[in-house]
DRENSEFI-13772 format. One record per residue (C-alpha): residue number from 1; chain; x, y, z. Coordinates in nm, 2 decimals. Layout:
+-----+-----+--------+--------+--------+
! seq ! mol !     px !     py !     pz !
+-----+-----+--------+--------+--------+
! NUM !   A !      X !      Y !      Z !
...
+-----+-----+--------+--------+--------+
***
This chain:
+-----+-----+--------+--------+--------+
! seq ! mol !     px !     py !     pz !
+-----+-----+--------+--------+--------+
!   1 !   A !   7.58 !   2.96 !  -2.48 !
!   2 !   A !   7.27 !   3.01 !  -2.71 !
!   3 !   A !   7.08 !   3.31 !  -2.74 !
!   4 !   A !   6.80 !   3.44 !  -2.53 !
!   5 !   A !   6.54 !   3.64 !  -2.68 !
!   6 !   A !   6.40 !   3.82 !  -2.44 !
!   7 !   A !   6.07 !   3.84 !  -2.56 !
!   8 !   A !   6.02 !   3.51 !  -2.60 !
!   9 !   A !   5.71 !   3.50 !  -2.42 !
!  10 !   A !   5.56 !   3.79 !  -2.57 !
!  11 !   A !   5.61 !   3.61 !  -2.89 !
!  12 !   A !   5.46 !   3.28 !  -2.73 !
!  13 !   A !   5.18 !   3.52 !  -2.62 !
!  14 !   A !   5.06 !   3.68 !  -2.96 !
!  15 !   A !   5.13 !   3.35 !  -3.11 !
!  16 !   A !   4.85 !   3.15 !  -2.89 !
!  17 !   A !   4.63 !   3.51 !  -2.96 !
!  18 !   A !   4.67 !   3.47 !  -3.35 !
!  19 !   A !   4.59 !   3.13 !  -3.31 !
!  20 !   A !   4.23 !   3.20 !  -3.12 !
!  21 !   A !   4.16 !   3.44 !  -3.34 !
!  22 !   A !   4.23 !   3.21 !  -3.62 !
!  23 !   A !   3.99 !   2.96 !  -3.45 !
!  24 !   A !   3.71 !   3.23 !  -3.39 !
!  25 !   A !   3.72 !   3.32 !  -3.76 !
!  26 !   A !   3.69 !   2.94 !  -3.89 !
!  27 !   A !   3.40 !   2.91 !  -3.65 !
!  28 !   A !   3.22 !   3.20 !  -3.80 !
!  29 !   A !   3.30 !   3.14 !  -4.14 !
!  30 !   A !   3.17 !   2.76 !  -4.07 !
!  31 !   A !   2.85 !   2.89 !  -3.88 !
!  32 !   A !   2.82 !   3.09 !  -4.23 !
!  33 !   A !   2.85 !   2.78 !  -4.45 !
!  34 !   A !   2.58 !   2.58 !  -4.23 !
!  35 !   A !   2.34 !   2.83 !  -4.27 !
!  36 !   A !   2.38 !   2.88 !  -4.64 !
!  37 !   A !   2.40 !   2.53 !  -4.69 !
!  38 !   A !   2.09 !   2.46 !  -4.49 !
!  39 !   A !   1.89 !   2.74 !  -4.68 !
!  40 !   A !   1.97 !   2.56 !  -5.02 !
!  41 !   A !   1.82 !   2.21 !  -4.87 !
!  42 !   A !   1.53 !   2.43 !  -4.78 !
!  43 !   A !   1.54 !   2.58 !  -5.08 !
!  44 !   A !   1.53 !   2.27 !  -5.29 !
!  45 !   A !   1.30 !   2.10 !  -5.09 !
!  46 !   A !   1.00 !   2.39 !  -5.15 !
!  47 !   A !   1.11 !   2.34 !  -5.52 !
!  48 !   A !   1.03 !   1.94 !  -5.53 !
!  49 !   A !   0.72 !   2.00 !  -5.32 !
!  50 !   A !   0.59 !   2.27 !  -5.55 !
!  51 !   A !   0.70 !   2.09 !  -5.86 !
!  52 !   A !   0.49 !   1.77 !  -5.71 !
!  53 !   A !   0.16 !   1.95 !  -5.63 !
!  54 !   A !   0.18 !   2.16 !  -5.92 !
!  55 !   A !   0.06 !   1.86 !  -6.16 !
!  56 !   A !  -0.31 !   1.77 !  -5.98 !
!  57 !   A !  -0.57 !   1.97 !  -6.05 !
!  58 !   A !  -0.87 !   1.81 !  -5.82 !
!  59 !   A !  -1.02 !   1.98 !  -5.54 !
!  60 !   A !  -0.85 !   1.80 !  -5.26 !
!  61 !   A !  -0.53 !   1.85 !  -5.45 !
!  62 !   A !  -0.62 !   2.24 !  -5.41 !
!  63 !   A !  -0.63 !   2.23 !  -5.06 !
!  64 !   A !  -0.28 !   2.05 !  -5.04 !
!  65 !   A !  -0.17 !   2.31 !  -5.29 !
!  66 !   A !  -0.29 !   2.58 !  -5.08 !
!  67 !   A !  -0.09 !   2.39 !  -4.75 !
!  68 !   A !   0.22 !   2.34 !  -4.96 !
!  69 !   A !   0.23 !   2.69 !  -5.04 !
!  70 !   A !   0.16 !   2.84 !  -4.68 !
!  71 !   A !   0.45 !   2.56 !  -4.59 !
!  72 !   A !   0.63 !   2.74 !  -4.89 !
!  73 !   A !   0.59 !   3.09 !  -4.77 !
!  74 !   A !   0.74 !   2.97 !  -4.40 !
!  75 !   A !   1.01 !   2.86 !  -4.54 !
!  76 !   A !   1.09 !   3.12 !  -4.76 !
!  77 !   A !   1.04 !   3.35 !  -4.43 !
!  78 !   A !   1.32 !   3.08 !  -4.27 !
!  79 !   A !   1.53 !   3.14 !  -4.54 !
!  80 !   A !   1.53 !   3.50 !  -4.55 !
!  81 !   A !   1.60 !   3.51 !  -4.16 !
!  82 !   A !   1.93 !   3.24 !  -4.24 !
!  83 !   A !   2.00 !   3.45 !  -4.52 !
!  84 !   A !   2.03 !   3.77 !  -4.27 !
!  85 !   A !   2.19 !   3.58 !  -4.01 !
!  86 !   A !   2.45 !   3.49 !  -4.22 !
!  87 !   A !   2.54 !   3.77 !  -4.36 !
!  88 !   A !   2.57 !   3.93 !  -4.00 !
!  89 !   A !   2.83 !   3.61 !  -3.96 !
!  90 !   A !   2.98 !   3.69 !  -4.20 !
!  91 !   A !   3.02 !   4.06 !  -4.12 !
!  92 !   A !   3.18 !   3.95 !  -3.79 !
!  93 !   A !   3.41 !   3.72 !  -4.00 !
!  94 !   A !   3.51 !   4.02 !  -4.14 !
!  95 !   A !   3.57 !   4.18 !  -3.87 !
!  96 !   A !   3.79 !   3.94 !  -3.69 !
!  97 !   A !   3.98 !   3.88 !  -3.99 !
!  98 !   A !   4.12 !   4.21 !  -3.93 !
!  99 !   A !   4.16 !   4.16 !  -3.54 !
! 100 !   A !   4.40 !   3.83 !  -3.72 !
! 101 !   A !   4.58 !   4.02 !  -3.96 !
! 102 !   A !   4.69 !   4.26 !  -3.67 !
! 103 !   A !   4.77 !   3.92 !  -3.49 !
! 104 !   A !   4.96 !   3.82 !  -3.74 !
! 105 !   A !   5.17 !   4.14 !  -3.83 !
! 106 !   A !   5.26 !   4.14 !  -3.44 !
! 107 !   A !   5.38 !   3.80 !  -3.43 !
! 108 !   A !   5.54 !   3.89 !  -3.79 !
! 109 !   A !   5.75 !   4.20 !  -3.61 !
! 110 !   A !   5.85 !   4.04 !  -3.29 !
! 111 !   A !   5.98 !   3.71 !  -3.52 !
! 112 !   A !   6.18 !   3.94 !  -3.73 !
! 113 !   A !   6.31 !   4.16 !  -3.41 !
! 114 !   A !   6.42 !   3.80 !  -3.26 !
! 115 !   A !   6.60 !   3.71 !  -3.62 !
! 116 !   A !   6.82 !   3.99 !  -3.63 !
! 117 !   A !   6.88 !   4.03 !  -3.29 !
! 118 !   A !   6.96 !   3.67 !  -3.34 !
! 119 !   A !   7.20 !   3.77 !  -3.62 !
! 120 !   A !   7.38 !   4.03 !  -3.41 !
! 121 !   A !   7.43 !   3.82 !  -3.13 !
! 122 !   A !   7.61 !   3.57 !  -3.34 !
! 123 !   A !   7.81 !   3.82 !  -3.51 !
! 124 !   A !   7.88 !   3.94 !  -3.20 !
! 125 !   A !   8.02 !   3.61 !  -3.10 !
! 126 !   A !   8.20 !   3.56 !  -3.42 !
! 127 !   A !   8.40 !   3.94 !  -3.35 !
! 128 !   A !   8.46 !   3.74 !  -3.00 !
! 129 !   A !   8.59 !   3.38 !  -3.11 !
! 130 !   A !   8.83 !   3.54 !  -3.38 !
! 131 !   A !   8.95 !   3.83 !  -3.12 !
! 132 !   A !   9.03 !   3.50 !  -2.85 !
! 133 !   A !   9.21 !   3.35 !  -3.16 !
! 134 !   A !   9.40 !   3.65 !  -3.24 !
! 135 !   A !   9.53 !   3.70 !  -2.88 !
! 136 !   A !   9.64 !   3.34 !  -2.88 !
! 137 !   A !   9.80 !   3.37 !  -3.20 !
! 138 !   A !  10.01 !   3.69 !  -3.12 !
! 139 !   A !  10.07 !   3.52 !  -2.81 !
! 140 !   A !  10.22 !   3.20 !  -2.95 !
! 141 !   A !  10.43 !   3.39 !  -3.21 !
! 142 !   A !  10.56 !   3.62 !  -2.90 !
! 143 !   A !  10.72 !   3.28 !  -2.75 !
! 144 !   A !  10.84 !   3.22 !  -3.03 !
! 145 !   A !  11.08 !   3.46 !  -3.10 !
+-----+-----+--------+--------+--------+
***
């Protein structure tokens, strides 16, 4: 007869909670990364495009200047707002990966409360299986004599 924990499904429960809270705190921390990866594209791009007008000098290349650096300035204004965005992410990543380590630590407790109450039980059993062999012994040598 094996043992039974009897919280078992407590266990199974914070176990599937750490787990969704593991999941939320990828998806933030990858929501993070998408937006700090698109602000360098943006980033780089307003380089190249600045780098490119930068070299004419004509009027007509003034007025593109003067386009590529109002496109510049709303992107910057883009990059700021990802910038902000992200870092509010990133304070909820924060966040939850406190509400995860709390996960974790109860799923922690309850796996070491089922481990030694694993280990008493099979002492338990072992005290039983030598006391049967005992009786049997003492009762053989009885016969015996």
């Amino acid at each position: 007869m094996p043992y039974h924990f009897k919280l078992e499904k407590v266990l199974r429960y914070r176990r599937r909670r750490m787990e969704a809270e593991a999941r939320k705190l990828h998806a933030l921390e990858s929501a993070a990364q998408a937006l700090e990866s698109t602000n360098a594209q943006i980033e780089r791009r307003c380089r190249e495009l600045t780098q490119a007008v930068a070299s004419g000098v004509s009027t007509s290349e003034l007025e593109d200047r003067k386009r590529v650096t109002e496109f510049v300035r709303g992107q910057h204004q883009v990059i700021r707002r990802n910038t902000e965005e992200a870092q509010m992410i990133r304070r909820r990543a924060d966040e939850h990966r406190l509400v995860l380590l709390d996960a974790q630590r109860e799923v922690r407790v309850l796996e070491l409360l089922r481990d030694r109450q694993t280990e008493e039980w099979s002492l338990r059993q072992r005290r039983l299986e030598q006391k049967r062999i005992d009786e049997i012994a003492s009762r053989g040598s009885a016969r015996l004599r």
